[in-house]
LOKOLDO-799991 format. One record per residue (C-alpha): residue number from 1; residue in one letter; x, y, z. Coordinates in steps of 0.05 Angstrom, whole numbers. Example, Ala and Ser with C-alpha at 12.3 -4.5 7.8 and 13.67 -1.06 7.14 Angstrom:
2
    nr   rest       px       py       pz
     1      A      246      -90      156
     2      S      273      -21      143
//
This chain:
296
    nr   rest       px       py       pz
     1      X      443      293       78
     2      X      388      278       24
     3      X      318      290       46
     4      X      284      255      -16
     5      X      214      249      -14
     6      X      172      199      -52
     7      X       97      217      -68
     8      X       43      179      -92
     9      X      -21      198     -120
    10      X      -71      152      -96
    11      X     -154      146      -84
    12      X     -204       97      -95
    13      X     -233       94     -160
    14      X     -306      113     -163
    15      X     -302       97      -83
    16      X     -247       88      -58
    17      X     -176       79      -97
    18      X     -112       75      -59
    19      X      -57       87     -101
    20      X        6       56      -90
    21      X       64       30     -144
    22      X      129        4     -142
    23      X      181       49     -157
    24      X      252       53     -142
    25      X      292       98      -93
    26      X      366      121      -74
    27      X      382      138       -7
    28      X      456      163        6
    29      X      505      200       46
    30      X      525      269       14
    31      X      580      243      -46
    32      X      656      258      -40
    33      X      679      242     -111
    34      X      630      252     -162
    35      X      662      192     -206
    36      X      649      143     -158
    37      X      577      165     -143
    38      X      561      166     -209
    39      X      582       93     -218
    40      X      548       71     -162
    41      X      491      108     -173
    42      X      490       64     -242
    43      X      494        4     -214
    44      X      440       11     -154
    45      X      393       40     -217
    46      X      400      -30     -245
    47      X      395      -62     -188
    48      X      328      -31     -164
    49      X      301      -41     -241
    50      X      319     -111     -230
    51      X      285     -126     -156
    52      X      225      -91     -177
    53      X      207     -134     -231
    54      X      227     -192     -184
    55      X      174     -159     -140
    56      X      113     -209     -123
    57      X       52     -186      -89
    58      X       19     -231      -35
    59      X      -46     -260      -48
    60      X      -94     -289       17
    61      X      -86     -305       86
    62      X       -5     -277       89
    63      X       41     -234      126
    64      X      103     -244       82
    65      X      139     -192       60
    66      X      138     -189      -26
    67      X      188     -241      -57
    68      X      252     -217      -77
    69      X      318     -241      -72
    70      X      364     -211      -32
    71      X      439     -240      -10
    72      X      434     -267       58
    73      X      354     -242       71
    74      X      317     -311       97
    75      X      257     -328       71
    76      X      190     -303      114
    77      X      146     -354      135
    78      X       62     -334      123
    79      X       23     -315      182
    80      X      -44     -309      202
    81      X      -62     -238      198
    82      X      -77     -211      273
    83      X     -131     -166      292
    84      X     -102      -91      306
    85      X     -113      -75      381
    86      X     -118        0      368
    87      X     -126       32      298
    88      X     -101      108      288
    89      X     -175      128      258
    90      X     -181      192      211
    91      X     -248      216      182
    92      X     -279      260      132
    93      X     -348      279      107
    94      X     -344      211       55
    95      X     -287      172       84
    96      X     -269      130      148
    97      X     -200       99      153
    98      X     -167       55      205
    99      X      -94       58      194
   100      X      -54       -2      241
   101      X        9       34      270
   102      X       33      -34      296
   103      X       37      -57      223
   104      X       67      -15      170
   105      X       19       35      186
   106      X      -12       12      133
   107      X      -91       26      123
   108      X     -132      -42      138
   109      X     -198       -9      149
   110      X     -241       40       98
   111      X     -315       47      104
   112      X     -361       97       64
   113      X     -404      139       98
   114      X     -446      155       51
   115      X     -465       79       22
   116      X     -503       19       54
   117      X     -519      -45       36
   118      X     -591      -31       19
   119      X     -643        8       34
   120      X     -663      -23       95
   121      X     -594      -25      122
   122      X     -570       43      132
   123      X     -541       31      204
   124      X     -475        8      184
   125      X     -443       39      118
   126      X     -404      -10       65
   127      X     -337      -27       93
   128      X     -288      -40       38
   129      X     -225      -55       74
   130      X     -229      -89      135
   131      X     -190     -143      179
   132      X     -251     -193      178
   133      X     -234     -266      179
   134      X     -298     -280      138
   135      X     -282     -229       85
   136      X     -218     -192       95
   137      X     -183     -142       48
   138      X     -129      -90       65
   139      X      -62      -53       38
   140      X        6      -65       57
   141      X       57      -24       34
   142      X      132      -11       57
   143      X      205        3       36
   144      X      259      -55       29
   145      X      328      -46       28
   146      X      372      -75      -30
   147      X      430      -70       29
   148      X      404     -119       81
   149      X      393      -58      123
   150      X      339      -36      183
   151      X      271      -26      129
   152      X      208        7      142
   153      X      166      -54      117
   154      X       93      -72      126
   155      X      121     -119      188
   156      X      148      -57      225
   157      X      111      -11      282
   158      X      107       62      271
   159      X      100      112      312
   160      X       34      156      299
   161      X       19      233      308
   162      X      -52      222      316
   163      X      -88      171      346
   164      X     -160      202      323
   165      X     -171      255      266
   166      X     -231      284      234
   167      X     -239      337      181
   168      X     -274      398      216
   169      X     -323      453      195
   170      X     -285      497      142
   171      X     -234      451      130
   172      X     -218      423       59
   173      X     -171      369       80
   174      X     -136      334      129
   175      X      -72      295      144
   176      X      -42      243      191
   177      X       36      221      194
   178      X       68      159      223
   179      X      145      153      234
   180      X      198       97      237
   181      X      265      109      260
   182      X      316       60      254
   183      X      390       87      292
   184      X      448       47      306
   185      X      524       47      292
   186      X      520       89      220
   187      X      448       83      207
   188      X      409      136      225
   189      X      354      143      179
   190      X      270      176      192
   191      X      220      161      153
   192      X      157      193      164
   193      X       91      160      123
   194      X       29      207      115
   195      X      -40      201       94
   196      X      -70      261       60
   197      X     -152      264       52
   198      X     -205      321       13
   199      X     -265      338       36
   200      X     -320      310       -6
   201      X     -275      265      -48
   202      X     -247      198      -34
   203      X     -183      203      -58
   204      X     -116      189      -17
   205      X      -46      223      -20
   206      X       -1      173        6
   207      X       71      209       14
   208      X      141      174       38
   209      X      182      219       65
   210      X      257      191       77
   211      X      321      239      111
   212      X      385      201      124
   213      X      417      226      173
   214      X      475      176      180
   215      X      540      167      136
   216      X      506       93      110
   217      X      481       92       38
   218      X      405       69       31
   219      X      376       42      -26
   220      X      302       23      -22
   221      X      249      -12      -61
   222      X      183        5      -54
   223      X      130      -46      -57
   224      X       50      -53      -39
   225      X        8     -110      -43
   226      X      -71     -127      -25
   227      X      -84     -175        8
   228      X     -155     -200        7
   229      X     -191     -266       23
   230      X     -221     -305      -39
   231      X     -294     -323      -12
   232      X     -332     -378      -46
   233      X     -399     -353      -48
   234      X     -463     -394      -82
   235      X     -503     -362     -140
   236      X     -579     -335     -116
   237      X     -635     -318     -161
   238      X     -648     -282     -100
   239      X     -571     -245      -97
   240      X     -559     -205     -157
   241      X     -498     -207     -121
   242      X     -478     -278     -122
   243      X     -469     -272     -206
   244      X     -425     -205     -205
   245      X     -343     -221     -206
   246      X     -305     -218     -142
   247      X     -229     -210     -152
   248      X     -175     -176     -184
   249      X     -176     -146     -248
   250      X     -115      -97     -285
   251      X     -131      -42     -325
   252      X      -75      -25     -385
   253      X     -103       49     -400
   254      X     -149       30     -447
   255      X     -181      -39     -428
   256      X     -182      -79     -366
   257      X     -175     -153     -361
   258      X     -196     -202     -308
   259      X     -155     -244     -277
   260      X     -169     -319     -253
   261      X     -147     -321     -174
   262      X     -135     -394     -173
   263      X      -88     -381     -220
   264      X      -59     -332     -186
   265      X      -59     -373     -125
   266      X        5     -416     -167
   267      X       37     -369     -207
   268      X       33     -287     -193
   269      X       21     -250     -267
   270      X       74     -202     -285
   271      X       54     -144     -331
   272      X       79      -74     -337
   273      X       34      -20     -358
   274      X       35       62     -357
   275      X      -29       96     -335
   276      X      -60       36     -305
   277      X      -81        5     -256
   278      X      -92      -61     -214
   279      X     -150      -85     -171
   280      X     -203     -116     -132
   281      X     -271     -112     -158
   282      X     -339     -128     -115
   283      X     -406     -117     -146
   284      X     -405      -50     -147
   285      X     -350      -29     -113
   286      X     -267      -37     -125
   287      X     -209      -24      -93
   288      X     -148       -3     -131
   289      X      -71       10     -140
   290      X      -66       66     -181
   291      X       11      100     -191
   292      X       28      164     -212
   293      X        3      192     -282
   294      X       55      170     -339
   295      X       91      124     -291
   296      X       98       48     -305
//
């Protein structure tokens, strides 16, 4: 059987980057006739090219899954995000993460060890991704299957390794792994999602690994979106703050462009661009998808 694994660079730019993209992936059952694979394999390629660009983030207070069209997939209804009752937690010298095994295993939580607020408030560090109500921003990222199949999506509960993990003395990195199984009738497919952090650094390898094991062809999507809560806030003389933008901006590889979230809030933007990357920008800080070098 294929064991096909999908990597993506990611880390947070200046901060913290997570880098995710949407790329497309075969899954299949070792071929008997190499005419009919090849074929097949021609129409899932255009197939995948096609649902990706039909691919819609979720903006705001949502648990849908993205919005594509698949035959005979009902349409998700948004819900209230939930606040995880245990996080899998894994630290470094720089970085604290809370990864939500119950969902996705995706990471809602990311504060910075080594930045506060101010001066004066150096008790708590700057929490970038979090599952506040007031102020809420966090990552979910999954698989979907073009074949109405079992998916590992951002909805699904994985199984962690770890529930705590901290980079130790002498160490230069550290990694934590989360696995969904899905096995019934000719399914029988692992996928194992890992998180990858550097000492000193605060970028993230986030790594897919996929092995099916059955005699059912896969063929899988992958999609992440951010979602993150568009606070009003009023402008301060007093808040240097209150005048800086708040919300998502894309970068094409040579400029970056800002984008209007009410806007957004009607009609999702659809752009294509190799060696970017898109984003949420606060004051000083951003969080952003960044995809593989040279990859759209």
């Amino acid at each position: 059987m294929d064991n096909l694994r999908l990597v993506l660079w990611a880390g947070f730019f200046v901060l913290l980057w997570l880098g995710v993209n949407q790329w497309n992936l075969d899954y299949a059952a070792p071929p008997t006739n190499p005419s009919v694979v090849s074929t097949q394999t021609k129409e899932l390629t255009t197939q995948n090219n096609k649902r990706a660009e039909e691919t819609a983030g979720v903006l705001g207070l949502s648990d849908k899954l993205p919005a594509v069209t698949i035959q005979g997939r009902s349409a998700e209804t948004a819900e209230k995000p939930r606040i995880a009752s245990r996080l899998v937690t894994v630290k470094t010298d720089v970085l604290e993460l809370g990864i939500n095994p119950d969902k996705g295993g995706d990471i809602v939580q990311a504060k910075l060890l080594k930045y506060f607020p101010s001066k004066n408030e150096t008790s708590t560090p700057i929490e970038l991704l979090s599952y506040n109500e007031e102020s809420y921003q966090y990552f979910q990222t999954g698989l979907l299957s073009l074949n109405n199949l079992p998916e590992p999506n951002h909805q699904q509960a994985f199984v962690e390794n770890y529930k705590k993990l901290e980079l130790r003395e002498g160490q230069e990195q550290v990694s934590t792994s989360l696995v969904w199984r899905a096995n019934q009738e000719q399914t029988n497919l692992e996928v194992v999602k890992s998180y990858t952090l550097k000492k000193g650094r605060y970028d993230i390898l986030l790594t897919y690994d996929v092995k099916n094991l059955g005699t059912q062809d896969y063929t899988f999507v992958l999609y992440n979106q951010l979602v993150k809560k568009d606070k009003k806030q009023e402008r301060s003389m007093f808040n240097v703050e209150t005048y800086s933008f708040n919300g998502p901006i894309i970068y094409d590889g040579d400029s970056y462009e800002k984008l209007d979230i009410s806007e957004l809030g009607s009609a999702p933007t659809t752009t294509t661009h190799t060696n970017g990357w898109a984003s949420n920008i606060q004051h000083h800080f951003l969080v952003a998808m960044v995809p593989e070098r040279n990859q759209p």
